[in-house]
Residue frames as a rotation matrix with the C-alpha (Angstrom) as fourth column:
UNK 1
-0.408 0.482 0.775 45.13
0.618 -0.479 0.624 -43.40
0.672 0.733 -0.102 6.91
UNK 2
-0.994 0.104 0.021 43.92
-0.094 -0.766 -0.636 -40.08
-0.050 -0.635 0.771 8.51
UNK 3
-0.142 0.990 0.002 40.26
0.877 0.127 -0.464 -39.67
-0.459 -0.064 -0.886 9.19
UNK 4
-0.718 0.091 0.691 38.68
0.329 -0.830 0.451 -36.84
0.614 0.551 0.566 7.14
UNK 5
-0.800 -0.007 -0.600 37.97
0.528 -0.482 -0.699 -34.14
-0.284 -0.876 0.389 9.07
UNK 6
0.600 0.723 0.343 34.29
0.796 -0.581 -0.168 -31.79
0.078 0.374 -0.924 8.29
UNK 7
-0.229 -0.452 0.862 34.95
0.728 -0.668 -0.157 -28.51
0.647 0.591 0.482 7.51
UNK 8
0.677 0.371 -0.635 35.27
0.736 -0.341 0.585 -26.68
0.000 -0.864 -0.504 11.06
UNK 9
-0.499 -0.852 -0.162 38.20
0.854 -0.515 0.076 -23.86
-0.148 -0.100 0.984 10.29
UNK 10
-0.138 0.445 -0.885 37.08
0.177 -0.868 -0.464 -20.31
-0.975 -0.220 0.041 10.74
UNK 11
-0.981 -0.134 -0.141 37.54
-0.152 0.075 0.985 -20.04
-0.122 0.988 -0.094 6.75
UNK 12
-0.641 0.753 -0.147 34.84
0.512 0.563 0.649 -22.88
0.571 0.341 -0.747 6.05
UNK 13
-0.442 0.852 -0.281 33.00
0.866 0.324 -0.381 -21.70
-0.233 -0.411 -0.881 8.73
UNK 14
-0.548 0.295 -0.783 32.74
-0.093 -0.951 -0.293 -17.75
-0.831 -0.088 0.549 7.38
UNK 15
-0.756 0.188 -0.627 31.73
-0.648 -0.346 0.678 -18.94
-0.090 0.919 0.384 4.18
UNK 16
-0.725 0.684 -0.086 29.29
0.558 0.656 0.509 -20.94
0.405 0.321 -0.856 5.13
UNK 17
-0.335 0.486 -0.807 27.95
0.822 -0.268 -0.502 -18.08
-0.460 -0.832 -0.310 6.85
UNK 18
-0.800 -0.418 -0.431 28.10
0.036 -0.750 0.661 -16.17
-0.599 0.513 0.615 3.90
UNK 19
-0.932 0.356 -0.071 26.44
0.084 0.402 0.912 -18.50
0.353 0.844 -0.404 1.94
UNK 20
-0.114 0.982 -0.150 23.29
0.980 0.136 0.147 -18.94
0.164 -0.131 -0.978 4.08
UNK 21
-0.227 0.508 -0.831 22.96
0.267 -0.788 -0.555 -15.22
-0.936 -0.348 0.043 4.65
UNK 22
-0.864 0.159 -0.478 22.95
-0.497 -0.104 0.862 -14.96
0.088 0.982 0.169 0.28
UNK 23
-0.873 0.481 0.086 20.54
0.487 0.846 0.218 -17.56
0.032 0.232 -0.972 0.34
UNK 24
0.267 0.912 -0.312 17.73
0.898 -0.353 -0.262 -15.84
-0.349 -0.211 -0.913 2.61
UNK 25
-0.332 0.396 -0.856 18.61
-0.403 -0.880 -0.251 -12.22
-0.853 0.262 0.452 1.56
UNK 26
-0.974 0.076 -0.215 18.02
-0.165 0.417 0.894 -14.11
0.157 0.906 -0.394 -2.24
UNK 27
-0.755 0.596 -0.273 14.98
0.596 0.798 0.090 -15.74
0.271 -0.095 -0.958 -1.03
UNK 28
-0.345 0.394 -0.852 13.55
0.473 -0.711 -0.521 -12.71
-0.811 -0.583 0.059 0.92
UNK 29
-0.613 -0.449 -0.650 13.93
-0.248 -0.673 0.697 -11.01
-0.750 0.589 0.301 -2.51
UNK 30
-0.937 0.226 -0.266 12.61
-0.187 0.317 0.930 -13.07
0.294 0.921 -0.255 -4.67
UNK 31
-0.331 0.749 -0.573 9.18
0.926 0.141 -0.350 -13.60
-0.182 -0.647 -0.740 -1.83
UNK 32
0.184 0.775 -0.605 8.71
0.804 -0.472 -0.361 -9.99
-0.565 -0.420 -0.710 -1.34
UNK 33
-0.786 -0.585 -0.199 9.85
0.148 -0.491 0.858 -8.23
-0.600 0.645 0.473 -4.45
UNK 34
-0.983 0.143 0.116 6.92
0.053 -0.382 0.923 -9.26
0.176 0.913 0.368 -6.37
UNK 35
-0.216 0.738 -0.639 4.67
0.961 0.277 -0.005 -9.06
0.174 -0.615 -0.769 -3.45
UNK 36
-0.380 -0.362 -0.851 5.76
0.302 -0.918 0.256 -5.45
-0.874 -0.160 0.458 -2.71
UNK 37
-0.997 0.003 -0.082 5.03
-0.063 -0.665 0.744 -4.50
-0.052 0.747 0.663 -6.61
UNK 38
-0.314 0.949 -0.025 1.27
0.735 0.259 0.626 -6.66
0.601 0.178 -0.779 -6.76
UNK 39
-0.049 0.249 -0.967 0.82
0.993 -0.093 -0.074 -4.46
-0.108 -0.964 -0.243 -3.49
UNK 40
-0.845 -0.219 -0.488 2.00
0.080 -0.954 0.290 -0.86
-0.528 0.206 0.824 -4.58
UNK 41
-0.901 0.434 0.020 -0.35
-0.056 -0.161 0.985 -1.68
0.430 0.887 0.169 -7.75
UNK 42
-0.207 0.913 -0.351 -3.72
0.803 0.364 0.472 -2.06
0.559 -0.184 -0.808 -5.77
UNK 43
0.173 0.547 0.819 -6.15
0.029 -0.834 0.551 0.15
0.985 -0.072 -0.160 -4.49
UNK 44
0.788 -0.099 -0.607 -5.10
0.593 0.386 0.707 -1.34
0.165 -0.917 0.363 -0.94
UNK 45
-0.233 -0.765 -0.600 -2.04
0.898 -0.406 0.168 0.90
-0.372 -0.500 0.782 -0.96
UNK 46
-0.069 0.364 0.929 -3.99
0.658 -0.683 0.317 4.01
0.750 0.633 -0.193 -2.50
UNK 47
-0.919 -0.388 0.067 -2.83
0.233 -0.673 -0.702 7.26
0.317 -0.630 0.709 -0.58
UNK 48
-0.065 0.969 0.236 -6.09
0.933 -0.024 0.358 8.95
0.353 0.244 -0.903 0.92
UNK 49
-0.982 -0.121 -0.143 -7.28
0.157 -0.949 -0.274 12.89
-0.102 -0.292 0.951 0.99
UNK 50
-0.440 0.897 -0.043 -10.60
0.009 -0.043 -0.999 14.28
-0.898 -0.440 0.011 1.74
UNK 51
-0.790 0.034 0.612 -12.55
0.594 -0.207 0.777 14.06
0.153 0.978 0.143 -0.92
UNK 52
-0.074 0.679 -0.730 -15.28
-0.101 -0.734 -0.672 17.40
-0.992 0.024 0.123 -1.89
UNK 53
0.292 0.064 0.954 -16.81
0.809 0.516 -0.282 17.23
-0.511 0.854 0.099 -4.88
UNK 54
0.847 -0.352 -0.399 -15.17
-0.447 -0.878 -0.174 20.42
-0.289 0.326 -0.900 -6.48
UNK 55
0.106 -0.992 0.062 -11.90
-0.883 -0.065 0.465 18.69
-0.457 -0.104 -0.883 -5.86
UNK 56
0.090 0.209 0.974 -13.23
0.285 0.931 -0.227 15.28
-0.954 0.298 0.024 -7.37
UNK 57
0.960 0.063 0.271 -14.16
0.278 -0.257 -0.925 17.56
0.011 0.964 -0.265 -11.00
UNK 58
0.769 -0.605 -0.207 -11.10
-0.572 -0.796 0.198 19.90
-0.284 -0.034 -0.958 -10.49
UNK 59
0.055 -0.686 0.726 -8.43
-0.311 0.679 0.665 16.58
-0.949 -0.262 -0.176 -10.06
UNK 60
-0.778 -0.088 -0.622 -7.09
-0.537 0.607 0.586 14.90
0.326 0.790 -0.520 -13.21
UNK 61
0.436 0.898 0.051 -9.13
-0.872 0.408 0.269 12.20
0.221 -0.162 0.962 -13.80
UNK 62
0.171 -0.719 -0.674 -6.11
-0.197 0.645 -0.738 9.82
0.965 0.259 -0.031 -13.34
UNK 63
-0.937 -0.226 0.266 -5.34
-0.267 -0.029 -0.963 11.21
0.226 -0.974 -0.034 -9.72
UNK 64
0.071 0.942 0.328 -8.98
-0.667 -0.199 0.717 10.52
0.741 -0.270 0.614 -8.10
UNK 65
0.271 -0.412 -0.870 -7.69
0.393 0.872 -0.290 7.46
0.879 -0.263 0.398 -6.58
UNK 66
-0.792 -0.427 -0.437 -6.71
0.525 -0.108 -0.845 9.83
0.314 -0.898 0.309 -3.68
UNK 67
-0.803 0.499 0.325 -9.93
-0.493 -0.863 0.108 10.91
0.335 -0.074 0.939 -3.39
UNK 68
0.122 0.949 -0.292 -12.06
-0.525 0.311 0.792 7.79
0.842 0.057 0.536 -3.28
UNK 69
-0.624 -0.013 -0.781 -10.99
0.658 0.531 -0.534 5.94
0.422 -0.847 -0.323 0.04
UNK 70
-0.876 0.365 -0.316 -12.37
-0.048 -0.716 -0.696 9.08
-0.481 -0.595 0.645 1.66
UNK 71
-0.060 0.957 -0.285 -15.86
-0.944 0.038 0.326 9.13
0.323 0.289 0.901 -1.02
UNK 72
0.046 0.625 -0.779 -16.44
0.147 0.767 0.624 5.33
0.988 -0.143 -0.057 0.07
UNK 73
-0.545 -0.510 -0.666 -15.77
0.586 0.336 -0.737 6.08
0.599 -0.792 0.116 3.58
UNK 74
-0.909 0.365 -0.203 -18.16
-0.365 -0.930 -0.039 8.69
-0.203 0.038 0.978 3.53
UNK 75
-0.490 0.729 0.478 -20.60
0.567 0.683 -0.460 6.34
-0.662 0.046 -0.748 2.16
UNK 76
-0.270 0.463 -0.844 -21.80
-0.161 -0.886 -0.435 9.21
-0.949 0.019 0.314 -0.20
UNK 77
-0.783 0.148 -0.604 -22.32
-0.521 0.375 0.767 7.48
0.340 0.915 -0.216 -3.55
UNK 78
-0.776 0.629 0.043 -25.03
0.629 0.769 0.116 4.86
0.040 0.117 -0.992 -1.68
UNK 79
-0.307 0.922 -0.236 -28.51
0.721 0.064 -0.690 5.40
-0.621 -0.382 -0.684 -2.40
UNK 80
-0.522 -0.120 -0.845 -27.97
-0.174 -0.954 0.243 8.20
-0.835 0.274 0.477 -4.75
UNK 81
0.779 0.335 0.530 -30.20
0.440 0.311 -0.843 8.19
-0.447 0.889 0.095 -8.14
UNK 82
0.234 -0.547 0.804 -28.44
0.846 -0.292 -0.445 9.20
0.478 0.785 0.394 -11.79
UNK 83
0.426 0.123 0.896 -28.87
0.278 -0.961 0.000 12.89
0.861 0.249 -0.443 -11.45
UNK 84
0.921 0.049 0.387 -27.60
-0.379 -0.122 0.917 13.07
0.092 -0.991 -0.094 -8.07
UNK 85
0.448 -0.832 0.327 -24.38
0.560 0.546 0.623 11.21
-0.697 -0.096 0.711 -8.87
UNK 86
0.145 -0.274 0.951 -23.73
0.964 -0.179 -0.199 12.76
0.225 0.945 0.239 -11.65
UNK 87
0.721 0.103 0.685 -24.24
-0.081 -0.970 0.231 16.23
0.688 -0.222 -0.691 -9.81
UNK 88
0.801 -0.593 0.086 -21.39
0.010 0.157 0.988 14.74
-0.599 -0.790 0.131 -6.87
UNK 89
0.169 -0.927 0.336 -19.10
0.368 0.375 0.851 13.22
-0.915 -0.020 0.404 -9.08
UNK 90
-0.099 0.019 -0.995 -19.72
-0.844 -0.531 0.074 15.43
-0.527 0.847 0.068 -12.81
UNK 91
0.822 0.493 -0.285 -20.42
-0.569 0.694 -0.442 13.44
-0.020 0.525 0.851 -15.84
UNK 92
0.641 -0.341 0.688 -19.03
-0.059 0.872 0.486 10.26
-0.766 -0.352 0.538 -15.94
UNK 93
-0.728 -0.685 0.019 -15.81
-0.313 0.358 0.880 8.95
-0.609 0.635 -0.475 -18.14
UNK 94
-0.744 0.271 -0.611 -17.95
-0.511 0.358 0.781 6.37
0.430 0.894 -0.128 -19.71
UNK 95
-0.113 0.854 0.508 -21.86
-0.991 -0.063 -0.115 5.03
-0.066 -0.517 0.854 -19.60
UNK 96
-0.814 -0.300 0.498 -22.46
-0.097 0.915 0.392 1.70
-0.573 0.270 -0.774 -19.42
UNK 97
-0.971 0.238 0.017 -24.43
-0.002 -0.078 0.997 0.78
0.239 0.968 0.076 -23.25
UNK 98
-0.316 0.920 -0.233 -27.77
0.671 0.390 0.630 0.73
0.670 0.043 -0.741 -21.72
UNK 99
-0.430 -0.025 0.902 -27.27
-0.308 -0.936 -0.173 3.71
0.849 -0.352 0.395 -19.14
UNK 100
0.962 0.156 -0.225 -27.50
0.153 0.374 0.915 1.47
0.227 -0.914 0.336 -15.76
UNK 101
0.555 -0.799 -0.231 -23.73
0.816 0.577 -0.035 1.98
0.161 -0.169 0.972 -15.52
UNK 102
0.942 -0.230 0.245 -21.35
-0.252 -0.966 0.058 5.10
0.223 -0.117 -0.968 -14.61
UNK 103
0.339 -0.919 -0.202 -17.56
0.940 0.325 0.100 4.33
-0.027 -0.224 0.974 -14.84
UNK 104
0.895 -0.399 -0.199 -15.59
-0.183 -0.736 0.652 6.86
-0.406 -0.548 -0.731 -13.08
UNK 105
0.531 -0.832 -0.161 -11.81
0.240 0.329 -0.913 6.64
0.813 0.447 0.374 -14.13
UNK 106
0.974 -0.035 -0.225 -10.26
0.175 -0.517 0.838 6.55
-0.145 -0.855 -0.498 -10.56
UNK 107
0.442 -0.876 -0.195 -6.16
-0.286 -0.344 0.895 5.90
-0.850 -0.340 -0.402 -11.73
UNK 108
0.915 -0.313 -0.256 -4.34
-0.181 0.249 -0.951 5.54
0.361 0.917 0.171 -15.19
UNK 109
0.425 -0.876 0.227 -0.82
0.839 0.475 0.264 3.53
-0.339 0.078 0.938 -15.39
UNK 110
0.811 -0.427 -0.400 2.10
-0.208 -0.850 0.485 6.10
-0.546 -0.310 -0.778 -14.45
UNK 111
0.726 -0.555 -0.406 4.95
-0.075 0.523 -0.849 3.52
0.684 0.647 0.338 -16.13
UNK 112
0.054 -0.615 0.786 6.69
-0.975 -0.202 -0.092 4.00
0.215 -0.762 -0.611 -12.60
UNK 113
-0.105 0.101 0.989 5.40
-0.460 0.877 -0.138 0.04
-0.882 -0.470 -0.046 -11.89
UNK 114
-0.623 0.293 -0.725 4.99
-0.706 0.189 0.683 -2.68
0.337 0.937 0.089 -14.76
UNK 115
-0.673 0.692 -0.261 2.52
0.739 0.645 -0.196 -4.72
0.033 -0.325 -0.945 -12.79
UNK 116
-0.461 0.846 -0.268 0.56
0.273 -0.152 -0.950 -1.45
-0.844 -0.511 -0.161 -13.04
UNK 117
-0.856 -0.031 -0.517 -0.31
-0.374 -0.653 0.659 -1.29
-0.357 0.757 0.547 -16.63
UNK 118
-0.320 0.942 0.105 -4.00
0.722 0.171 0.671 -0.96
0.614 0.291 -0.734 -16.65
UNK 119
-0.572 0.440 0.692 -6.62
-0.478 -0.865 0.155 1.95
0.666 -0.242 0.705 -15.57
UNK 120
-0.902 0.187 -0.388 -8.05
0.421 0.192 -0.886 1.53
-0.091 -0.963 -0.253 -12.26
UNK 121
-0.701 0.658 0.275 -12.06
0.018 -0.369 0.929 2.23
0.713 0.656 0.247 -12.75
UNK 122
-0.652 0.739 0.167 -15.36
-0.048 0.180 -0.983 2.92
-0.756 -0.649 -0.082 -10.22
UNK 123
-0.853 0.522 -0.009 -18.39
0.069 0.131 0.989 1.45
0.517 0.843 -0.148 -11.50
UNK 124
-0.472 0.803 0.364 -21.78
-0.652 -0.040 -0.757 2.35
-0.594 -0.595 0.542 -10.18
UNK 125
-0.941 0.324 0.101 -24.14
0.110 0.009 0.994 0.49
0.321 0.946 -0.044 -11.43
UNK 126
-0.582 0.811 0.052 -28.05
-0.751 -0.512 -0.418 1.97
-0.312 -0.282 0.907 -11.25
UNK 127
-0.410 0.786 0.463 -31.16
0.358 0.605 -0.711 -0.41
-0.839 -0.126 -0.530 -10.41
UNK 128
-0.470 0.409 0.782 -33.67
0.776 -0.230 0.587 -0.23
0.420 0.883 -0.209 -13.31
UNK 129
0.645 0.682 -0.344 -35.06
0.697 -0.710 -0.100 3.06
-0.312 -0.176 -0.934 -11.18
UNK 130
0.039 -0.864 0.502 -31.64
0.198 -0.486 -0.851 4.79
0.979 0.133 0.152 -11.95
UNK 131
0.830 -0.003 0.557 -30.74
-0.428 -0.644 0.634 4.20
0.357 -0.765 -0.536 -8.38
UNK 132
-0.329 -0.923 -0.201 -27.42
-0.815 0.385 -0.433 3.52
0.477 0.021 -0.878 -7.59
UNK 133
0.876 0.473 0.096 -27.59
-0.449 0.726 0.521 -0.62
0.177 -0.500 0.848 -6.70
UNK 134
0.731 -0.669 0.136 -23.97
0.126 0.329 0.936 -0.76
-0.671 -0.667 0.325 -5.72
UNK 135
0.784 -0.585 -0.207 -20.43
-0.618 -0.707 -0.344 0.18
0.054 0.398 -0.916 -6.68
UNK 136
0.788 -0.598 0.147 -17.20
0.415 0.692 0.591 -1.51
-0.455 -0.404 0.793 -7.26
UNK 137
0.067 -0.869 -0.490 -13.16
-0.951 -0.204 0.233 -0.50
-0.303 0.451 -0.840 -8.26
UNK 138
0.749 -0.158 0.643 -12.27
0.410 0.873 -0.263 -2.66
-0.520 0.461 0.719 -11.20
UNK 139
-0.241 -0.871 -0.428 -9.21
-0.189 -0.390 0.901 -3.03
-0.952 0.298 -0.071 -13.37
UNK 140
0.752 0.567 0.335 -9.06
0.102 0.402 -0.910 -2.81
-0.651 0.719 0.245 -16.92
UNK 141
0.211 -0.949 0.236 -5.98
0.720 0.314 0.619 -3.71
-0.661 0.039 0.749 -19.06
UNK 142
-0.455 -0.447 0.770 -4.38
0.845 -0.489 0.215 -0.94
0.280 0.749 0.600 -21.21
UNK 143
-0.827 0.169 -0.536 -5.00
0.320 -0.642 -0.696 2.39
-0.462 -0.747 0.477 -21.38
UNK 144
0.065 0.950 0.305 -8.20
0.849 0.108 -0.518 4.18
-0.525 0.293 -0.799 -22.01
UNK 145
-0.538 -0.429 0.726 -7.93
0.806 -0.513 0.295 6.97
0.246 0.744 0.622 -25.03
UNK 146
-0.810 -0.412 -0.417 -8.55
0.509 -0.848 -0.151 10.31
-0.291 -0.334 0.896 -24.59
């Protein structure tokens, strides 16, 4: 009886070389495919351009998003009262029901991404002087009506 030999011909050995390069390009794919899309969607890959208020009113209200890396970077929203925001950034999208709140609309879902399908928002919200007591970008699912 012959010993069985492993599989050491140039054959066996391309295709096992095949196989493990499928494997990791597979694997790579399936790692950084939907890491890559979570990533596009966030404010963390948001393009940035100076921002002036003119160009803040003037912009869609969708596009702002390339405006606000540059307004937080600026710091120009802290400390501000109502009237004073509202004179930087014009009148807000929407108030919050008690009028401590200013939601900015910074990006609306393009349909280019389906991990982005929700409106990117800035919220101030104002101390009980109506001074601004900090700001955050939040998502909110669907879109917001006209």
């Amino acid at each position: 009886m012959r010993p069985v030999r492993p599989a050491t011909t140039p054959r066996a050995w391309r295709l096992v070389t095949i196989g493990i390069i499928a494997a990791v390009l597979a694997g790579s794919w399936l790692a950084f495919g939907p890491a890559t899309r979570l990533y596009e969607a966030s404010p963390l890959s948001w393009p940035s351009a100076p921002f002036t208020a003119e160009l803040w009113r003037k912009v869609f209200r969708g596009e702002r998003f390339q405006l606000f890396k540059d307004l937080d970077k600026q710091k120009l929203i802290r400390g501000r009262d109502k009237a004073g925001l509202v004179e930087l950034l014009g009148p807000p999208d929407r108030e919050g029901p008690d009028g401590r709140a200013l939601v900015y609309i910074l990006q609306e879902w393009d349909g280019r991404n389906e991990l982005q399908n929700a409106v990117w928002l800035l919220q101030i919200d104002l101390d009980e002087k109506g001074r601004e007591a900090g700001y955050e970008i939040r998502k909110e699912q669907g879109k917001v009506g006209r």
